[in-house]
N, C-alpha and C positions, 0 to 999 in steps of 0.2 A: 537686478539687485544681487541675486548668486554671484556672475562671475565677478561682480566687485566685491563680494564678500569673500569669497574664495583668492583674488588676488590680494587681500587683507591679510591671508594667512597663506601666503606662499613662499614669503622668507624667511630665513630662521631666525634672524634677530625677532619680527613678531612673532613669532609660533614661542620662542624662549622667552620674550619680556612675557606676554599674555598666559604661556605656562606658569613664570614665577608671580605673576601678581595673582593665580588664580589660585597656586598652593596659600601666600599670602592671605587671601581670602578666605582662605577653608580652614589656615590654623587659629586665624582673629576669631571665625563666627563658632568655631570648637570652643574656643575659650571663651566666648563671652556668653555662650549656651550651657555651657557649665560654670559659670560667674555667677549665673543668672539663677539656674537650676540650685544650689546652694545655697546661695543668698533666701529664695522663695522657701525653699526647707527650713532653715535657719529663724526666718519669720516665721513661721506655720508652728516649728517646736517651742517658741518663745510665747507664742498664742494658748501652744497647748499646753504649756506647763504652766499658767495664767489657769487655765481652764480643770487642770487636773489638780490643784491645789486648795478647788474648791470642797467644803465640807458636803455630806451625803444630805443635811435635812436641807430642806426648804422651806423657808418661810413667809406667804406669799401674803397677801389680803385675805380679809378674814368669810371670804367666800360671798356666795351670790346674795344679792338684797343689799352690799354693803354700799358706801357710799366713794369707793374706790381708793381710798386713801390708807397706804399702808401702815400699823399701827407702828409704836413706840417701840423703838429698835430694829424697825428693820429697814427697806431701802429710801423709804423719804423719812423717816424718823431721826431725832438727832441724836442716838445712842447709838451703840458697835453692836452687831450679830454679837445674840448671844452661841454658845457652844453648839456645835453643828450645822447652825444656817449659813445661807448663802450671803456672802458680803457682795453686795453691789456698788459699793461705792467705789470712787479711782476706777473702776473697769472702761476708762477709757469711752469714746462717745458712745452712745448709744447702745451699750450691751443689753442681753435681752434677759430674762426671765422668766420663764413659764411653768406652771404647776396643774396637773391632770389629776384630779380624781375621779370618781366612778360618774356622770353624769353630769360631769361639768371639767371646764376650762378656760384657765384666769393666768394676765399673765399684762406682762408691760415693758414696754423698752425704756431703759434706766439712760440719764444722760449724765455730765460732770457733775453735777452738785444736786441737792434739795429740789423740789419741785420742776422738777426734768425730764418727770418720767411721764409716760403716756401711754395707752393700752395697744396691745396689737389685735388685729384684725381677724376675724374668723377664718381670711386663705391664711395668713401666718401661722396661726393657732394650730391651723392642720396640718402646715407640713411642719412643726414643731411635732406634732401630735404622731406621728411616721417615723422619728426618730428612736431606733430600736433603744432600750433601756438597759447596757452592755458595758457600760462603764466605761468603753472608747470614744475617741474624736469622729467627730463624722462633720461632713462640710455640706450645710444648705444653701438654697438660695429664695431669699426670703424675697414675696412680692414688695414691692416701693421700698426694700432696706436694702438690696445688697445681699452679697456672701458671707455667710458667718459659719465660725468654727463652733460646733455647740459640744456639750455633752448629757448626755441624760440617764438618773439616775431613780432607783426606784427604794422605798422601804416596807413594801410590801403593800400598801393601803394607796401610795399615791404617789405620781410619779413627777423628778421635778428635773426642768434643762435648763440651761444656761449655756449663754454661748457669747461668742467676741466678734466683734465684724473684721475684716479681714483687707478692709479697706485701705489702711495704710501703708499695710504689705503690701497691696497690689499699687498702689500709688508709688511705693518705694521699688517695686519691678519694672513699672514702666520708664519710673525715671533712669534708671538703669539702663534698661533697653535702648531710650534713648539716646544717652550719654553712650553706649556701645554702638550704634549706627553712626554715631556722628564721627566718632574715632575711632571705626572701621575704615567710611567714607575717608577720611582724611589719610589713614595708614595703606589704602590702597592706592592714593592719589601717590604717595611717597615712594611707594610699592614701585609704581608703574614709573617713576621720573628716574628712579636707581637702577631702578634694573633697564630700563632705556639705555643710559649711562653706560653702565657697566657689561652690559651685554655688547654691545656698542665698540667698546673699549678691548672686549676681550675677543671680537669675532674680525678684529682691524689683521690681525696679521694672516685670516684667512683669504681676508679683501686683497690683499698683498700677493699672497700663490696664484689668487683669478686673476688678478692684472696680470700677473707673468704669462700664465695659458690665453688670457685675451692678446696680448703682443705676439705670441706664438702663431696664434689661428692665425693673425692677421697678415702674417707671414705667405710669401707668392710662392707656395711648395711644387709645384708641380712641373716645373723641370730647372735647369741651370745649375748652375753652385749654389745651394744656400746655405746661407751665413747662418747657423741653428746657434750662438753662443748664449743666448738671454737662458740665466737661470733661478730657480727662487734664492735668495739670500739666506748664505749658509746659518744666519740665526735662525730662520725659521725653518733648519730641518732635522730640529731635534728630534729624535724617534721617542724619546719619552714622553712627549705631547703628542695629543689628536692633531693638530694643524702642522706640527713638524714633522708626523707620520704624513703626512699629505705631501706639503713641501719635498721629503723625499721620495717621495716613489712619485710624483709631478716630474721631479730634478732624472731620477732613472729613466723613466718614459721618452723625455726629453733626447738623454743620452742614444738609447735605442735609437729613438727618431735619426739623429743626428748621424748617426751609424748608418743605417739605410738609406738615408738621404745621399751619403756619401758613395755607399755602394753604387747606389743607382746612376750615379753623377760618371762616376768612372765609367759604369756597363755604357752607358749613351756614348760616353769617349771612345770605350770600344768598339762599340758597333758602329759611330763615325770610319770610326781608325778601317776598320774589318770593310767597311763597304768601299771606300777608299783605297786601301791598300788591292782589294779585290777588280776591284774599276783598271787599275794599275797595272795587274798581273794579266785580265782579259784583253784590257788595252792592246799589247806589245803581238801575241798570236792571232788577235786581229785584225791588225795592221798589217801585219807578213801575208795573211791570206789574202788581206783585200791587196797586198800591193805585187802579189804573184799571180793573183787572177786576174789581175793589169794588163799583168806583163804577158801572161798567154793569150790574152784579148788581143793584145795589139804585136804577140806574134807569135800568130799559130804554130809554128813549125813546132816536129815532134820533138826535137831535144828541149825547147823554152816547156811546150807543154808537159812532159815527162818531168821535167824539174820543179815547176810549178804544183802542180797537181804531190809529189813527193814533200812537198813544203806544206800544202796546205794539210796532209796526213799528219804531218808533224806535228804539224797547233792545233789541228783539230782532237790529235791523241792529248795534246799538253794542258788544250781545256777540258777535256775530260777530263782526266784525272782530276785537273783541278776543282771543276765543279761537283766530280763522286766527294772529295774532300771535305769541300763548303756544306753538303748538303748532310753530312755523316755527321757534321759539326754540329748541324743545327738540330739534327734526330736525338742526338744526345743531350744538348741542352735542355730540349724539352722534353726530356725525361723516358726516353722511349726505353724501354727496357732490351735486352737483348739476348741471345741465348744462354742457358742454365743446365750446362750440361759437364760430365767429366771429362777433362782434358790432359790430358797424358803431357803434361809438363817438359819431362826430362824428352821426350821424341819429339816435340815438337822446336825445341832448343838446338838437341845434333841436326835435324835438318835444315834450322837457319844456320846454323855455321858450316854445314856444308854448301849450302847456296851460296854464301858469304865467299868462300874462299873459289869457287868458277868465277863470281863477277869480280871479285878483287884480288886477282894471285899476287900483285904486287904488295897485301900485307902478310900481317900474319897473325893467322887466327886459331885458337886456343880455346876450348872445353872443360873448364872445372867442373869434375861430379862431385857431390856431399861423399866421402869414405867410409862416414857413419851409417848410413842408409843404404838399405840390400835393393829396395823396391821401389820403383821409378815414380816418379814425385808427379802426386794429380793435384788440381784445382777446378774449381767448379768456375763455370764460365762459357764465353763464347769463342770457339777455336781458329776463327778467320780474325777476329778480333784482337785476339793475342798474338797470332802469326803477325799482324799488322805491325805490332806492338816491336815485335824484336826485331823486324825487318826493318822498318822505320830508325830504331835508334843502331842498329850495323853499316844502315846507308849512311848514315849522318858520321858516323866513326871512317866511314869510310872516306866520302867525301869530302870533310873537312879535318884531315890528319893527312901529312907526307907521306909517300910510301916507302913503306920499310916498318911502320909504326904495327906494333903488336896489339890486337884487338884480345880481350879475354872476357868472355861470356862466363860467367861463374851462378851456377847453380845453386839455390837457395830450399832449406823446406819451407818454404812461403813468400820462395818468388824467386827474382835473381839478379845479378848486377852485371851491367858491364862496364869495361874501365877498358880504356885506351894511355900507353904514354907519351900521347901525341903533347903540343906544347899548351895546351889547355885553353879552357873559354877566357876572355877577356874577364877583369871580374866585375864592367858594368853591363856585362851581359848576363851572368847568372841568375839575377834575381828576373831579368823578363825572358828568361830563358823560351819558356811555357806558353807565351803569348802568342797570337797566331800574328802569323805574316812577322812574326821576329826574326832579324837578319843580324848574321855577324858583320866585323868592320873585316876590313881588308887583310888585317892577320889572318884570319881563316876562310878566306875567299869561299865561296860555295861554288859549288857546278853546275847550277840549275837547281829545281824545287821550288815552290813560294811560300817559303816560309812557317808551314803550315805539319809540318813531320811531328815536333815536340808535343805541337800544339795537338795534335791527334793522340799523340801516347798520353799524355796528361789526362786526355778527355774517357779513354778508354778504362784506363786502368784507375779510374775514380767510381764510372761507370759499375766496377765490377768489385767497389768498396775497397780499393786498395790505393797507395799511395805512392807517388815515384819523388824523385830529388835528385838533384845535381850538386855533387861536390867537386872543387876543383884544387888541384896543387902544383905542385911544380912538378911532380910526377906521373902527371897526366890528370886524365876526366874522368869520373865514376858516376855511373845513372845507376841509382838504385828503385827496383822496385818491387814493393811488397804486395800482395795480393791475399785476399784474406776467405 
């Protein structure tokens, strides 16, 4: 029975109808608890001022021996109380009477008209006889009568009560009560059909964002292209409602998602591309080796052998490289940190362009220092790393520019560029400049490398929170990069 009671209250339309029919509930039986409570008051004071209007004597039977019948003027008599007695007549059914003196106790309950009236009982007598003589309202409960509102009054010598029965008040409460249960019952049945309704009605454009996140889940995320366009309906994402604050930030998430999705879709094309292209580059050196080990297989002499053997050093050097490359590439990605130390910027600048100009005397290469700055420019970083870095983009100036083309290394306080005015990058190659195993078209022929030079300075000098860029003009190529 629990868990079906507990899934009874696990959606919010019930937990919201069941909340609103149960405040329903609490402000009906408030009000009909205080309906009720004033009404009872209301009778009780109508009682007592009945009862407080009556005079202080009493005029009862003419005491013990007698033959019970009240004399002339007083409650079976056909004449009115004289001054000060008790009038009993009109007090409505059965009001009581009773009169105490010293050693006796007489007294009768009075009904609508003339011979109506009847003695009470010695238990009556006594809780009449209890009733302090105070001049207030006190409320009994008389054996075989009922409750009655009495009051009891004394003049010294004898004490006299009278009191109201209270019955029709309570008859008039119950009906009440009642009549309050029945049009409770009914105001929560209405309670509970409205707010079904309306609750209903108002939680519909919630139902609307889960269908959109249910289409989404059902979505095959986990690799290919996917299609992320389903969004909630820009009606429902007003920010000034609760469900249109959902809708939005449902609709952002979404976005996110879509974003990732997509990142991730390219990275899988890359590392197709990367494994491919790399399959490619291994291919070609070893091929040469297995087709030179052939060839000294099948003739030993020393010049085939000498030549072979000189070949396979070749591509065995060219897959090295290649593979220190791939594998630097992949140390970086996955975040390997690398050395954090100072590095003497501007020294290690004049010794790449002094390298630069032994391996290429056919250009011409040039050293801008900052004029403003007395003391040689440091960075914090890794020194084989950055070496890489400007070796890398002077080879690339070097091998893909005529010669004659003037290289200029220009020194930065927070990094530094180089610019060649050779005839520039193609301009659909700029933007994948960076990409690895990226190859220019036949305007800038390359001389060997695989592709993979940019793609290392990119990787390095991000590596080390800094950013590089390629701008290109008619005036030649500029690699800037900053270092931070």
């Amino acid at each position: 029975m629990r868990p079906l009671f507990g899934r009874a209250f696990a959606s919010l339309t019930s937990r919201l109808v069941l909340t609103t029919v149960a405040l329903v509930l609490l402000v009906a039986l408030l009000i009909g608890a205080a309906a009720t409570a004033l009404l009872n008051r209301q009778l009780n004071h109508q009682i007592d001022d009945d009862l407080r209007r009556t005079p202080n004597r009493v005029a009862l039977f003419d005491g013990p021996g007698s033959d019970d019948s009240p004399p002339a003027g007083q409650a079976g008599g056909g004449q009115g109380p004289e001054e000060g007695e008790f009038d009993t007549r009109g007090r409505g059914p059965e009001s009581v009477v009773a009169m105490f003196t010293t050693g006796e106790q007489v007294g009768s309950v009075v009904g609508f008209g003339p011979g109506t009236e009847k003695g009470l009982t010695d238990d009556q007598l006594g809780v009449l006889a209890e009733v302090p003589a105070d001049d207030d309202i006190h409320e009994v409960d008389l054996p075989d009568l009922g409750t009655y509102r009495v009051i009891a009054r004394t003049d010294g010598t004898q004490v006299g009560v009278v009191g109201l029965p209270t019955a029709q008040a309570d008859e008039a409460i119950s009906s009440l009560i009642g009549w309050e249960t029945l049009l409770i019952a009914l105001g929560a049945l209405l309670a509970l059909g409205g707010a079904l309704l309306l609750v209903r009605r108002q939680l519909r454009p919630l139902t609307e964002v889960a269908a959109t996140a249910h289409r989404v889940a059902d979505l095959p995320l986990a690799e290919g292209d996917i299609d992320l366009s389903d969004r909630v309906p820009e009606r429902l994402t007003d920010e000034r409602t609760e469900v249109g604050k959902v809708g939005a930030a449902l609709n952002t998430l979404l976005a996110h998602v879509e974003t990732s999705l997509e990142a991730r879709h390219r990275s899988e094309l890359q590392v197709r591309q990367f494994v491919a292209d790399a399959s490619h580059e291994l291919r070609t050196p070893l091929a040469t080796i297995a087709g030179y080990t052939e060839l000294a297989r099948r003739r030993p002499d020393e010049v085939n052998v000498r030549t072979a053997l000189s070949k396979v050093e070749e591509e065995s050097g060219r897959m090295t490289s290649l593979v220190e490359d791939m594998l630097l590439l992949a140390r970086l990605d996955a975040g390997r940190g690398l050395e954090r130390e100072p590095v003497d910027l501007t020294r290690l600048l004049v010794e790449a362009v002094d390298d630069a100009r032994v391996v290429g005397p056919d250009h011409r290469w040039r050293l801008e220092l900052p004029t403003d700055v007395a003391q040689p420019i440091e960075v914090t970083g890794d020194e084989q790393r950055l070496h890489q870095v400007v070796t890398n983009l002077l080879t690339n100036a070097r091998k893909h520019t005529p010669a004659g083309t003037t290289v200029t290394l220009t020194v930065r306080a927070d990094g530094f560029d180089v610019h060649d005015d050779g005839p520039g990058f193609p301009p659909d190659f700029v933007d994948h400049a960076f990409e690895r195993f990226a190859r220019l078209d036949q305007a800038r022929e390359r001389t060997g490398g695989a592709g993979l030079g940019l793609a290392l300075v990119e990787a390095i000098v991000r590596s080390h929170g800094g950013t590089v860029a390629i701008t290109c003009a008619s005036a030649g190529t500029t690699v800037e990069v900053r270092l931070r």
